[in-house]
C-alpha positions in Angstrom: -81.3 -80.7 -44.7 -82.0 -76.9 -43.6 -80.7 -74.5 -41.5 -77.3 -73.0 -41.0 -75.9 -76.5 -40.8 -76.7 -77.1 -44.4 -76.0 -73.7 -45.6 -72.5 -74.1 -43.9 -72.4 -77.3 -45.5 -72.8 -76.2 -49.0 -70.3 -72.6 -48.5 -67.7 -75.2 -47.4 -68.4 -77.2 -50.6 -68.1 -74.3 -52.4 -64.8 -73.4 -51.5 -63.7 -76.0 -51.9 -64.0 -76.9 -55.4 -61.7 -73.7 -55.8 -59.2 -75.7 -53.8 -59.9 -78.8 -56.4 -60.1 -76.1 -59.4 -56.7 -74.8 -58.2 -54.9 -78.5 -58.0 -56.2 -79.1 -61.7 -54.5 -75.7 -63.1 -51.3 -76.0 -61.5 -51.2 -79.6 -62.8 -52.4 -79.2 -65.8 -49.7 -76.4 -66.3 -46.9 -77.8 -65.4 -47.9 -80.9 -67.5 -47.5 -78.3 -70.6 -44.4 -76.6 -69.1 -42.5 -80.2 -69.0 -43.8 -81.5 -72.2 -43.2 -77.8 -74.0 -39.5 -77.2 -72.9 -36.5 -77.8 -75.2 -34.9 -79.5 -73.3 -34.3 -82.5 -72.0 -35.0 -84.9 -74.6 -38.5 -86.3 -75.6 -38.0 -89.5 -73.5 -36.7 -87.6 -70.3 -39.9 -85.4 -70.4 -42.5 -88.4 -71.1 -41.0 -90.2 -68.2 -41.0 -86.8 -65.9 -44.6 -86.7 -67.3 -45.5 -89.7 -66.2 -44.6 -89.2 -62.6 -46.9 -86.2 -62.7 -49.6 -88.3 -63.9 -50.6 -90.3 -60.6 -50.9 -86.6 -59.0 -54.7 -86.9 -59.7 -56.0 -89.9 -58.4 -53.6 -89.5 -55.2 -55.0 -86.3 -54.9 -58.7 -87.4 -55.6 -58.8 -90.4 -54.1 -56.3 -89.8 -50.7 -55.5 -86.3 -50.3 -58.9 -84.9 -50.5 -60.9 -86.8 -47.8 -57.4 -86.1 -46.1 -57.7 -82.5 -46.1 -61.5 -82.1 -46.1 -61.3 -84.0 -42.7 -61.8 -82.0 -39.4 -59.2 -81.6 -38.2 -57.4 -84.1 -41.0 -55.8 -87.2 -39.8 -52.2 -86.7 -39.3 -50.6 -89.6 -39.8 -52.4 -90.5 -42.9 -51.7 -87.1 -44.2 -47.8 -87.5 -43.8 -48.1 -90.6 -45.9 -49.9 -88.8 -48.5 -47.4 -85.3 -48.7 -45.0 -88.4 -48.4 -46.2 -90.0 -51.6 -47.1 -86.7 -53.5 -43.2 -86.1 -53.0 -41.6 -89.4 -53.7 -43.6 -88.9 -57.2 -42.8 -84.7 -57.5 -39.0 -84.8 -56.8 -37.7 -87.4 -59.1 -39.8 -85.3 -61.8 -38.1 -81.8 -60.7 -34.8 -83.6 -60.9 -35.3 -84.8 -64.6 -37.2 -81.6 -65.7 -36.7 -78.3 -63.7 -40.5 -76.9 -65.3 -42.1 -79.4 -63.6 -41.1 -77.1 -59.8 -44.1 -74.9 -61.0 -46.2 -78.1 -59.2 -44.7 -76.7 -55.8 -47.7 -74.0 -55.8 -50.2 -77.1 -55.5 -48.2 -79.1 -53.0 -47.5 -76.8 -50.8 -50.7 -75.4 -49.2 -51.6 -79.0 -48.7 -48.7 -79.5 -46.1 -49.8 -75.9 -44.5 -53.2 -77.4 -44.3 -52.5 -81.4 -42.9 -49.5 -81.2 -41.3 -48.3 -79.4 -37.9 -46.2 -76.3 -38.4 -42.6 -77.7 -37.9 -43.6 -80.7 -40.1 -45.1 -78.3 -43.0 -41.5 -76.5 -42.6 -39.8 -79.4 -42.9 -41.4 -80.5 -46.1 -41.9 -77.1 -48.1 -38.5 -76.9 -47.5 -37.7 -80.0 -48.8 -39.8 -79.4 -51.9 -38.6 -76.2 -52.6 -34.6 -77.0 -52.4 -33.8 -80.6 -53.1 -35.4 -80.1 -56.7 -32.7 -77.6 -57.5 -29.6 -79.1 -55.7 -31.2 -82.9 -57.6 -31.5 -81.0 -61.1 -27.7 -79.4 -60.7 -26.1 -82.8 -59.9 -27.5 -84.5 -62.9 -27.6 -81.9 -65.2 -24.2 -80.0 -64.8 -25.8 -76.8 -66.0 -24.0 -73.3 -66.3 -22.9 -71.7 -63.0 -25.6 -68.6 -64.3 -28.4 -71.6 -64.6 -27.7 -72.9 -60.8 -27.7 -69.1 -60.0 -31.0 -68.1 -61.6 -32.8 -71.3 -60.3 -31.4 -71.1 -57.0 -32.7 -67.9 -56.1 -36.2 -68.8 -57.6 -35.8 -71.5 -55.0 -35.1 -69.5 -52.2 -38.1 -66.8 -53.7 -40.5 -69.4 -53.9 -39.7 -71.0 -50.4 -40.0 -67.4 -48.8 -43.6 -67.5 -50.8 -44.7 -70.7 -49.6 -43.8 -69.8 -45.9 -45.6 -66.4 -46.7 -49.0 -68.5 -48.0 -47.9 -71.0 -45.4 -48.6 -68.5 -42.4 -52.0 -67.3 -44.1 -53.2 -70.3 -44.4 -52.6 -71.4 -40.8 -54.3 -68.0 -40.2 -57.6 -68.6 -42.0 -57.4 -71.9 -40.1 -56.8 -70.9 -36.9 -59.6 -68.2 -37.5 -61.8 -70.8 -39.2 -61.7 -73.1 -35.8 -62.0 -70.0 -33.9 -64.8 -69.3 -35.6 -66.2 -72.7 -35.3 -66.1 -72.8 -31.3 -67.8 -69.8 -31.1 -70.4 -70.8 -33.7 -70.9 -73.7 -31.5 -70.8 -71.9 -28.3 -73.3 -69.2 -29.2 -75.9 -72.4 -30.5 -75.3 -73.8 -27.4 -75.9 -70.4 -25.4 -79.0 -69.9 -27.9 -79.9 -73.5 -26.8 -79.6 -72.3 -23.0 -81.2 -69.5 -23.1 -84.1 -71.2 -24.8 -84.3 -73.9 -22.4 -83.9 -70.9 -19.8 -87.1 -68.5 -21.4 -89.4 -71.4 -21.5 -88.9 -72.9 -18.4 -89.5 -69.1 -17.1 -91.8 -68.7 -19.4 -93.7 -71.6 -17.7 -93.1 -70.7 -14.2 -94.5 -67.5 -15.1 -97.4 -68.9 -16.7 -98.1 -71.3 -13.1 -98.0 -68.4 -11.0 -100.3 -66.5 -13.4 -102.4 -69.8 -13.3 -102.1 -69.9 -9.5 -102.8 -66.7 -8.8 -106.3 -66.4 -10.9 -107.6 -69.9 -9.3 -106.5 -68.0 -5.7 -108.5 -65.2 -7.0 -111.3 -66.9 -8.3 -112.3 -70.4 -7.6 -110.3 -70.2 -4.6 -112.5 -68.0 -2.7 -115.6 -68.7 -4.6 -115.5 -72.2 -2.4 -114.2 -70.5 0.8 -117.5 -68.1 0.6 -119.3 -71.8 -0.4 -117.8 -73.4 2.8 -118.9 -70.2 5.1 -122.2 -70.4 3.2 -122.8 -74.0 4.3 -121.1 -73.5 7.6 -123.9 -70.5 8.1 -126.6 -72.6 6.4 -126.4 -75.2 9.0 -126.6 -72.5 12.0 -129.8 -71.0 10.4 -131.7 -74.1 9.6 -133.1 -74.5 13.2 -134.1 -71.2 13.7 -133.9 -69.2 11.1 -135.1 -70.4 7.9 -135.5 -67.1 5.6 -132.1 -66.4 6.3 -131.0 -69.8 5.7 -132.7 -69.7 2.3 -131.1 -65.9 1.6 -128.1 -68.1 2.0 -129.1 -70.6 0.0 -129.5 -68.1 -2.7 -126.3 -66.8 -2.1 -124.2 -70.1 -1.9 -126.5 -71.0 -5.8 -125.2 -67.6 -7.2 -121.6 -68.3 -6.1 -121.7 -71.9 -7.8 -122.6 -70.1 -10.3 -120.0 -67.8 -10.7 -117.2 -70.0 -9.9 -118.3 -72.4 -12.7 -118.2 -69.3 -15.2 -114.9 -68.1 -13.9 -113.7 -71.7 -14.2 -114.7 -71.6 -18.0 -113.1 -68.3 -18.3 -110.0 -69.3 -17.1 -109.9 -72.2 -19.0 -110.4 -70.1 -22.2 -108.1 -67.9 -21.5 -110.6 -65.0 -21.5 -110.5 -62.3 -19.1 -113.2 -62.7 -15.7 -116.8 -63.7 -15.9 -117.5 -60.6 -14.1 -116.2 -58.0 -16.4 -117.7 -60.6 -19.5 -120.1 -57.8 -21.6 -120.0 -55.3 -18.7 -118.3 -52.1 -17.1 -115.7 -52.4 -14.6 -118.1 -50.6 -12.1 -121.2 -53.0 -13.0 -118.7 -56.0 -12.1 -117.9 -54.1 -8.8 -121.2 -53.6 -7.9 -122.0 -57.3 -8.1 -119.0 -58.0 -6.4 -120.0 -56.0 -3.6 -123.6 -57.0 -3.5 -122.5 -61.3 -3.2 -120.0 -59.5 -0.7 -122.6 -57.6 1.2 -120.1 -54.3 0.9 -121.1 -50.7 -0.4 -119.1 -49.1 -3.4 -118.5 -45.5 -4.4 -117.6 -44.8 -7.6 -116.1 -41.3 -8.6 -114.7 -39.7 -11.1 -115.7 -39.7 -15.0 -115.9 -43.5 -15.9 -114.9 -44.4 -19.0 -113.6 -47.7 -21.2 -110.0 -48.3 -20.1 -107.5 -51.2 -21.1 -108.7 -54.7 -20.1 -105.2 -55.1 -18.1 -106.1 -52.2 -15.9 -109.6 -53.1 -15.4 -108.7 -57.1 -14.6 -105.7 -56.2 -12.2 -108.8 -53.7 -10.3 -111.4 -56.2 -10.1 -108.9 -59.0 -8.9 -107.5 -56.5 -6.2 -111.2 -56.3 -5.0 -111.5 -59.9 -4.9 -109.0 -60.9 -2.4 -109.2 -57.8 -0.6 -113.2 -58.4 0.3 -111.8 -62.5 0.6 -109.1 -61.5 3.4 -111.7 -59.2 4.7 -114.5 -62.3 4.6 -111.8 -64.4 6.2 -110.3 -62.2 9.3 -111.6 -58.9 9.6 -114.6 -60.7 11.5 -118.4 -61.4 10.7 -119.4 -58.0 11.9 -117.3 -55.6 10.0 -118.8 -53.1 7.5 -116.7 -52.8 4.1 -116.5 -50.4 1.5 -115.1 -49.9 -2.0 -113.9 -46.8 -3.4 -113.2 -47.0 -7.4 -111.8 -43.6 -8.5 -111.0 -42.6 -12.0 -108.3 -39.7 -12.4 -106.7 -38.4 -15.6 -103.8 -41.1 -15.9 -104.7 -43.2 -13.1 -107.3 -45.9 -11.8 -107.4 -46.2 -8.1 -109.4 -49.0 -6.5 -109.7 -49.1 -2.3 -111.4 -51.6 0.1 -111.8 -50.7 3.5 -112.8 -52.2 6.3 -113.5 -51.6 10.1 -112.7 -54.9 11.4 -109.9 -56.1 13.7 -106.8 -55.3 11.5 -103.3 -56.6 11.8 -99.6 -55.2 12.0 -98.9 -55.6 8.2 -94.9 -56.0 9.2 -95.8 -59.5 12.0 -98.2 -61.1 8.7 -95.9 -60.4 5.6 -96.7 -62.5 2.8 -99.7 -63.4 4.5 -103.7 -62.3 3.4 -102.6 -63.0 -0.6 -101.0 -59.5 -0.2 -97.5 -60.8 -2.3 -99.5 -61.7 -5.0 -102.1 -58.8 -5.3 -98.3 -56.5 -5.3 -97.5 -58.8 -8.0 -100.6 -58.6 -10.3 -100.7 -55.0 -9.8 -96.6 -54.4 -10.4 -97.7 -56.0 -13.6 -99.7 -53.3 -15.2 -96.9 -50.7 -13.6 -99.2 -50.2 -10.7 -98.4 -50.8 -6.8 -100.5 -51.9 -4.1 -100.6 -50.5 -0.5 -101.9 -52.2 2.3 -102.3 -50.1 6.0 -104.0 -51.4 9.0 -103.8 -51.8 12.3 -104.6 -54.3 15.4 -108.7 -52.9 16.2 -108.1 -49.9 13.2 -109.2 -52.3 10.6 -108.0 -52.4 7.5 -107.5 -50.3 3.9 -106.2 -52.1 0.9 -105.1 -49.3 -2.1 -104.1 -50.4 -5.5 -103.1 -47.4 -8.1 -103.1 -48.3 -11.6 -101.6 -46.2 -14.2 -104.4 -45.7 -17.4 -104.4 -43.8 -20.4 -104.2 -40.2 -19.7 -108.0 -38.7 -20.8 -107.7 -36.6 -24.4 -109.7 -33.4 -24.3 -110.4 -31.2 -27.6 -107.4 -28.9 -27.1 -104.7 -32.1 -27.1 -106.6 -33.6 -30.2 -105.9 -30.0 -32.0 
C-alpha cells in the first residue's frame, strides 16, 4: 500500500518499537538490579526473578495489541495492568530493586486506562511496594525514610509523564480528526471541482453547438423554407439558394468535426480572423469593414470575435426581418479588439427580452477572455451588438529598446 495511509502506517510502527525497545531496557534492568543486590538471599531474589519473568510474554502477547489498539479496549486493558501488577508487587515486596520496573508499567496505565483509573493504579504501584517491603523486611527507620521519599519522587514523576502522555494523546486524536476531516474536505472539494468542472465544460459544449451547428440548420431550415417559395417562379434564385443551403452543410459538418476535436472553428482553420469574417458575412449577405493595423492575436480573442459575429448575424437572420441591411465593423486598437454588427431592422427594448437573442451567453463567452459585450437597440432603431476584447498591447521599436 501507498500514500499517506501507509506512510502513517509505517511512522506509527516506528515509534513504536521505541515503546517495545523501552519495555525490554527497563526489564532487562531491573532483572540485573534484583539478581545483583546483596541482599536478600539467593533464593528470595531467584523467586522475585521469576515473577519478573512472565513480564514479556504478557507484555508481547496481551498488552501490546492492547495498547496498539485505537482507542485500546478498556476492559481488557484493566485485566492486563491487573495482571502486570499481581506479578510486579509481590516482586517489589521480596526485592525493593525490582520498583525500577515502575518506569515500564506506568505509561501503559497513562496510555489504556481513563485518567482516574491510571491514578488509581500508578498510585498503587508506586506506594504499596514500599509500605509491602517495610512490613516484611523490618528495615532501619533511615531505610523506610530514603525509600519512602523515592516513592513519593517517583509517583510525582509518573503523574508528571502521566499528563504528557495523555497530552501527546489527546493531541495525536486531535490530530487524527482533522487529518480525517481535511481528506474528507479534500474529497469534497474534488467531488465539488469536477462536477463544476463538468458543468462548465456542458455550457462550453452548449454554447459552441448554439453558435455553430445550431444556426447552421436554422439558416438550412430558412434556406429550404425560401427554396420552396422560389421554385415556381423563380428558379436562379432558388438554385443561388441551393448553393447557399450546400455551402452551409458544408460548414456545419466542418464545425461539427471541429468541435469534436476540440480545435478551434472551421472558419478561422489556416486563415485570418478578417478572412473568416468576410465569409461569414458573404453566406450572411452582410458587408464588413475592417480597420485598424491587423495583426495575429491570441486564438481566445480571435474565437470569442468570430462567435460574437455568429449569433449576432443569427439573431439578426432570425428577427430583425428579411429586409434589413447588416454590417460588421472589426477594429483593431493598441490593447483592444472590438468587433460590431449592426443592423437596421425592427429592434427590441433590450430590458422587455433579457436573456433572450443568445445575448447571456455571448456576455458569457466574452467575460471569458476579460471582455464585455454591449447590446443597444431599439423598437424600429434596429439593432447594434458591440463586444470589446482586451489583446496584447502592440510593441513598437522604442518599448523593445
Amino acid at each position: 500500500m501507498n500514500g499517506p495511509a501507509a506512510t502513517g502506517t509505517y511512522t506509527w510502527d516506528r515509534s513504536f518499537r521505541l515503546w517495545d525497545t523501552y519495555f525490554a531496557l527497563i526489564w532487562l534492568a531491573t532483572l540485573v538490579f534484583v539478581l545483583g543486590t546483596q541482599h536478600p538471599g539467593w533464593p528470595v531474589r531467584v523467586a522475585a526473578a521469576g515473577l519478573l519473568v512472565p513480564l514479556i510474554p504478557l507484555y508481547v502477547w496481551v498488552g501490546r495489541p492492547i495498547l496498539r489498539g485505537d482507542p485500546p479496549d478498556e476492559p481488557r486493558a484493566l485485566g492486563y495492568i491487573l495482571a502486570e501488577t499481581a506479578l510486579f508487587l509481590p516482586s517489589t515486596v521480596l526485592v525493593g530493586e525490582t520498583r525500577l520496573m515502575t518506569f515500564a508499567l506506568v505509561p501503559h496505565c497513562f496510555m489504556t486506562l481513563r485518567l482516574r483509573w491510571a491514578l488509581s493504579v500508578v498510585t498503587v504501584i508506586n506506594l504499596a511496594p514500599v509500605i509491602g517491603w517495610a512490613l516484611l523486611w523490618w528495615p532501619s527507620d533511615q531505610d523506610v525514610f530514603f525509600n519512602a521519599l523515592f516513592a513519593v519522587v517517583t509517583l510525582v514523576f509518573s503523574m508528571a509523564v502521566g499528563s504528557w502522555i495523555i497530552r501527546v494523546i489527546e493531541q495525536s486524536q486531535e490530530r487524527a480528526e482533522l487529518i480525517a476531516e481535511l481528506d474528507a474536505s479534500r474529497h469534497e472539494v474534488s467531488r465539488l471541482s469536477a462536477a463544476h468542472g463538468a458543468l462548465a465544460e456542458r455550457e462550453r459544449f452548449a454554447r459552441e453547438i448554439h453558435d455553430t451547428l445550431a444556426q447552421g440548420f436554422t439558416s438550412l431550415l430558412m434556406l429550404i423554407q425560401a427554396v420552396e417559395a422560389e421554385l415556381a417562379d423563380d428558379l436562379p434564385q432558388a438554385r443561388r439558394h441551393l448553393a447557399l443551403m450546400d455551402e452551409t452543410a458544408r460548414q456545419n459538418l466542418a464545425e461539427a468535426r471541429a468541435l469534436v476535436a476540440g480545435g478551434g472553428p472551421a472558419d478561422l482553420d489556416g486563415a485570418s480572423l478578417p478572412d473568416a469574417l468576410r465569409r461569414l458575412a458573404a453566406r450572411h449577405g452582410a458587408t464588413l469593414d475592417v480597420t485598424g493595423a491587423v495583426r495575429a492575436l491570441p486564438a481566445g480573442p480571435e474565437v470569442v470575435a468570430l462567435r460574437s459575429c455568429q449569433e449576432a448575424l443569427s439573431n439578426t437572420r432570425k428577427h430583425a426581418g428579411s429586409s434589413a441591411s447588416v454590417g460588421i465593423v472589426l477594429a483593431y486598437a493598441e490593447d483592444t479588439l472590438t468587433v460590431s454588427v449592426r443592423d437596421d431592422g425592427c429592434g427590441f427594448d433590450p430590458v422587455t427580452v433579457s436573456g433572450g437573442y443568445g445575448l447571456a451567453g455571448l456576455r458569457a463567452r466574452a467575460a471569458e477572455v476579460g471582455g464585455t459585450a454591449e447590446v443597444r437597440s431599439a423598437p424600429g432603431n434596429g439593432t447594434t451588438v458591440t463586444v470589446r476584447l482586451p489583446v496584447p498591447a502592440v510593441t513598437t521599436r522604442s518599448d523593445a529598446a
